[in-house]
C-alpha positions, -999 to +999 in steps of 0.1 A: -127+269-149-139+234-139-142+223-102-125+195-091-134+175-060-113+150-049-123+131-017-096+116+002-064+131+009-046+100+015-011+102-004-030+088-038-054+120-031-028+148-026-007+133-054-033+141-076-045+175-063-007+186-065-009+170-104-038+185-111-026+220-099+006+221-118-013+213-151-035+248-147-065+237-127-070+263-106-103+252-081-087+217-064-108+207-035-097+182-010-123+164+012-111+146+038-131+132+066-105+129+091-088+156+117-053+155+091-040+137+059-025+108+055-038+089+085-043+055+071-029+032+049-004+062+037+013+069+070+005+030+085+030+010+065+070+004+063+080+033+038+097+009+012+098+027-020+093-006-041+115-012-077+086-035-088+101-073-081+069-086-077+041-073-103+030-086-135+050-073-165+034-050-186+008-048-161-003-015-148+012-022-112+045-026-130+046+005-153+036+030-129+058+013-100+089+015-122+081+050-135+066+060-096+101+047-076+120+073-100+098+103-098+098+095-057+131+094-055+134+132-077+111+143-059+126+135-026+157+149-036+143+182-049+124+187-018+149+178+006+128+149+023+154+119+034+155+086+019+177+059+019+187+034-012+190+005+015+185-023-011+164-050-008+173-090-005+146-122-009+162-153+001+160-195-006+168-222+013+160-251+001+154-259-036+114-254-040+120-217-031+151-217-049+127-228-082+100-195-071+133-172-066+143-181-104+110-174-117+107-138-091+143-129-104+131-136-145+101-110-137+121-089-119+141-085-156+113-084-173+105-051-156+136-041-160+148-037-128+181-019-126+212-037-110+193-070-101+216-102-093+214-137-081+237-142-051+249-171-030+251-172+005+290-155+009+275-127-012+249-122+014+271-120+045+287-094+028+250-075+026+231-091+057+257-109+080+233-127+103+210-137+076+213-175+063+203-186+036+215-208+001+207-180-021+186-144-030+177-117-051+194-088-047+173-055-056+198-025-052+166+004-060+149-003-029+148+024-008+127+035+023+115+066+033+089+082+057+059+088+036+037+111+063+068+134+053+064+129+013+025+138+019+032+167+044+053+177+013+026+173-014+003+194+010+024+226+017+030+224-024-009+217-030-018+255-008+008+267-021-007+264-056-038+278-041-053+245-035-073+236-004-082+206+021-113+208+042-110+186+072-139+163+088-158+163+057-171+126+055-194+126+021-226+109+028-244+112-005-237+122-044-263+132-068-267+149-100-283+182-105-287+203-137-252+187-150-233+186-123-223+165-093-231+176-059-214+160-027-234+159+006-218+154+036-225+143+069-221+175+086-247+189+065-224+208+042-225+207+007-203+209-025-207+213-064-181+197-085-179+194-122-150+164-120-154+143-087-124+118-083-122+092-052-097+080-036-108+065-003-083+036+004-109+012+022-138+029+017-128+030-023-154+003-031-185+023-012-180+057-031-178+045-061-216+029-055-221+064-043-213+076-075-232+050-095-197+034-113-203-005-118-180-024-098-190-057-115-200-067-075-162-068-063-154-056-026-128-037-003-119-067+021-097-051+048-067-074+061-047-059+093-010-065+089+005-064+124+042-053+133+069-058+158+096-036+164+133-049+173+146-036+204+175-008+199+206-034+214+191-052+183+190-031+155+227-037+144+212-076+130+195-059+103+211-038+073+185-031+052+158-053+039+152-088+039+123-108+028+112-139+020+105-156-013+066-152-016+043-182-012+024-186-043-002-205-023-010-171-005-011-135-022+008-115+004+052-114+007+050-130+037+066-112+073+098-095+066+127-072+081+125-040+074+154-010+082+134+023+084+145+055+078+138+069+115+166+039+124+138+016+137+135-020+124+103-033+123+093-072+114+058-078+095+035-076+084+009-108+085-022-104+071-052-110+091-090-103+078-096-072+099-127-067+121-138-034+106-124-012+077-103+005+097-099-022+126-061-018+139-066-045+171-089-072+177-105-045+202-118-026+172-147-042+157-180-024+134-203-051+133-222-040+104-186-039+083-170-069+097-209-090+085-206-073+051-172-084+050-173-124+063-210-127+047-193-116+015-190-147-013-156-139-022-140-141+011-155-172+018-141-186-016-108-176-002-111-192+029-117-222+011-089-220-011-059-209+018-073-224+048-039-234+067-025-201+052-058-181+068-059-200+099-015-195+103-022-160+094-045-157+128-023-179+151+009-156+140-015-126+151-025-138+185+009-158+193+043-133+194+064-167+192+051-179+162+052-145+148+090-145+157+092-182+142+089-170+108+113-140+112+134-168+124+134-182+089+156-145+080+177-144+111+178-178+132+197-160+158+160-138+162+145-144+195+111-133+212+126-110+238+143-087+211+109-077+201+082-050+214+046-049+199+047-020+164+024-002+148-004-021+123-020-011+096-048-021+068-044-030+037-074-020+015-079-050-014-099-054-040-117-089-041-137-102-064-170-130-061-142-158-070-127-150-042-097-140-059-080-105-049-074-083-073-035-079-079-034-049-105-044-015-095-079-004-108-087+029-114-127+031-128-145+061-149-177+072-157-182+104-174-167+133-152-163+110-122-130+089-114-125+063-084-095+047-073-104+014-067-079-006-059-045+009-048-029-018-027+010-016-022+033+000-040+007+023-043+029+050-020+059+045-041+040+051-075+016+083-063+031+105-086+032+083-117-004+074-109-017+109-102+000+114-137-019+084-158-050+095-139-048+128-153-034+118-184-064+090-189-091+116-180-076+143-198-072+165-173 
């Protein structure tokens, strides 16, 4: 019976352990380096289940977004976690983002997106009545959920099947020896493994140097998206979700409203090049990681080629009323005093010597050892389709 290591046990991790289990494998090993699962990106972020608007057609994202926002939502249902088909708007006003919202809504058939329409702006009072705006997409699939509770679920299934997670359990080395892979870890503890499969989030890009898988010299770059949270007298201005039409200029959606399923409403995120890996503030800086990161050729590519979107992205983080400008652009009637300082979180993206960040998810193999490499959003919404590839594509 093969041994199968998986380090991480971020929602992308316990997806696949749970995969893994149900298919017959029967020694599933978790390594997780900090005090619970789930810490990071997979509990730090709004808990949209995405229908797949924005990605590529045909691409990967795409495929196992569509199949992933389906199985989330059975899955949900079958394990009695809440969620909420909220549905999703993007709105124009003015006739350049009216020309991007045509070509968004001519993808968003491509991937076949169920129920999609084009609406004016009396068909958007009807959905978002202090919204204003010309025209939107309308994206009925999108729901939100609380995915700390889909990976609490994952985990009781994962012991259940007679899996296991072993807690602060940060790998510091992998080697070979007599045919197999053997995983040292900082604590001085050490695991066998005949399959080894990564899924680290920021630290993606590190272990699979670690493992000796060619990377072609690409890079985690960590960008901090910030939140605000609307005050509760508030929350009645916001329905469900509302977003603007993406800049093409810039690779991220842009700040957004976002109805959650605890009743909150947060607003965000930017997207600011973080100070280290896992740097939620300006106050949390690693030296060494931030110099890797701004030394890096890529990112300085980027810079090059967004610098007014870079340099916006920074004021919005440091200034609340430029921040609230651009939810403004959603709600005019939006004000700084209806907002209190949220949550952030990091955003773990692939980037390559271009400076260009990788869009599509990236998983890389070599022999018995598998990393997930770049997992960006919706990489929540689609865990179980992707645990499901990745096992289909190793033959697991």
């Amino acid at each position: 019976m093969k041994k199968i290591v998986i380090i991480g046990a971020g929602i992308i991790g316990l997806s696949l352990a749970l995969e893994l289990l149900k298919r017959g494998h029967k020694n599933v090993i978790l390594l997780e380096k900090e005090n619970e699962i789930a810490k990071h990106q997979s509990s730090r972020n709004s808990g949209v289940m995405h229908a797949g608007l924005y990605y590529k057609p045909e691409s990967l994202k795409s495929k196992l977004c569509r199949d992933g926002i389906n199985l989330m939502k059975t899955y949900c249902n079958k394990n009695s976690i809440k969620w909420d088909e909220c549905g999703k708007i993007v709105i124009a006003n003015n006739s350049l983002e009216e020309n991007r919202l045509s070509e968004l809504f001519e993808r968003g058939q491509k991937n076949n997106l169920k129920g999609i329409q084009k609406i004016k702006s009396n068909q958007i009072s009807k959905l978002e009545p202090y919204v204003k705006a010309n025209s939107a997409i309308f994206v009925p699939e999108e729901s939100i959920v609380n995915y700390k509770e889909v990976a609490n679920s994952y985990l009781n299934q994962i012991l259940s099947y007679g899996g296991s997670v072993k807690y602060f359990s940060k790998v510091k080395k992998i080697r070979n020896k007599n045919s197999r892979k053997v995983i040292y870890l900082e604590n001085d503890e050490v695991f066998d493994a005949d399959i080894i499969i990564s899924s680290t989030g920021v630290y993606s890009d590190k272990l699979a140097e670690m493992m000796g898988i060619d990377i072609n010299r690409q890079k985690i770059i960590p960008f901090r998206g910030e939140y605000y949270l609307l005050k509760d007298e508030f929350k009645y201005l916001v329905k469900g979700l509302i977003y603007p039409v993406p800049n093409p200029s810039f690779p991220f959606l842009g700040v957004h409203l976002t109805k959650m399923i605890d009743g909150n409403v947060e607003a965000g995120p930017n997207a600011v090049l973080a100070l280290a890996r896992e740097g939620y503030s300006w106050r949390i800086i690693n030296f060494r990681e931030f110099v890797e990161s701004i030394t890096y050729k890529g990112i300085r590519k980027f810079i090059l080629k967004y610098p007014l979107t870079t340099f916006g992205e920074i004021s919005r983080s440091l200034s609340k009323g430029l921040f609230v400008d651009s939810l403004k652009k959603l709600i005019p009637d939006l004000n700084e005093s209806m907002f209190y300082k949220g949550n952030s979180g990091i955003r773990a993206q692939l980037m390559n010597l271009k400076g260009d960040l990788i869009q599509d998810f990236d998983i890389k193999t070599s022999g018995n050892l598998i990393s997930i490499l770049n997992a960006p959003s919706p990489a929540a919404t689609s865990s179980l389709a992707i645990a499901k590839y990745v096992a289909d594509y190793a033959d697991l």
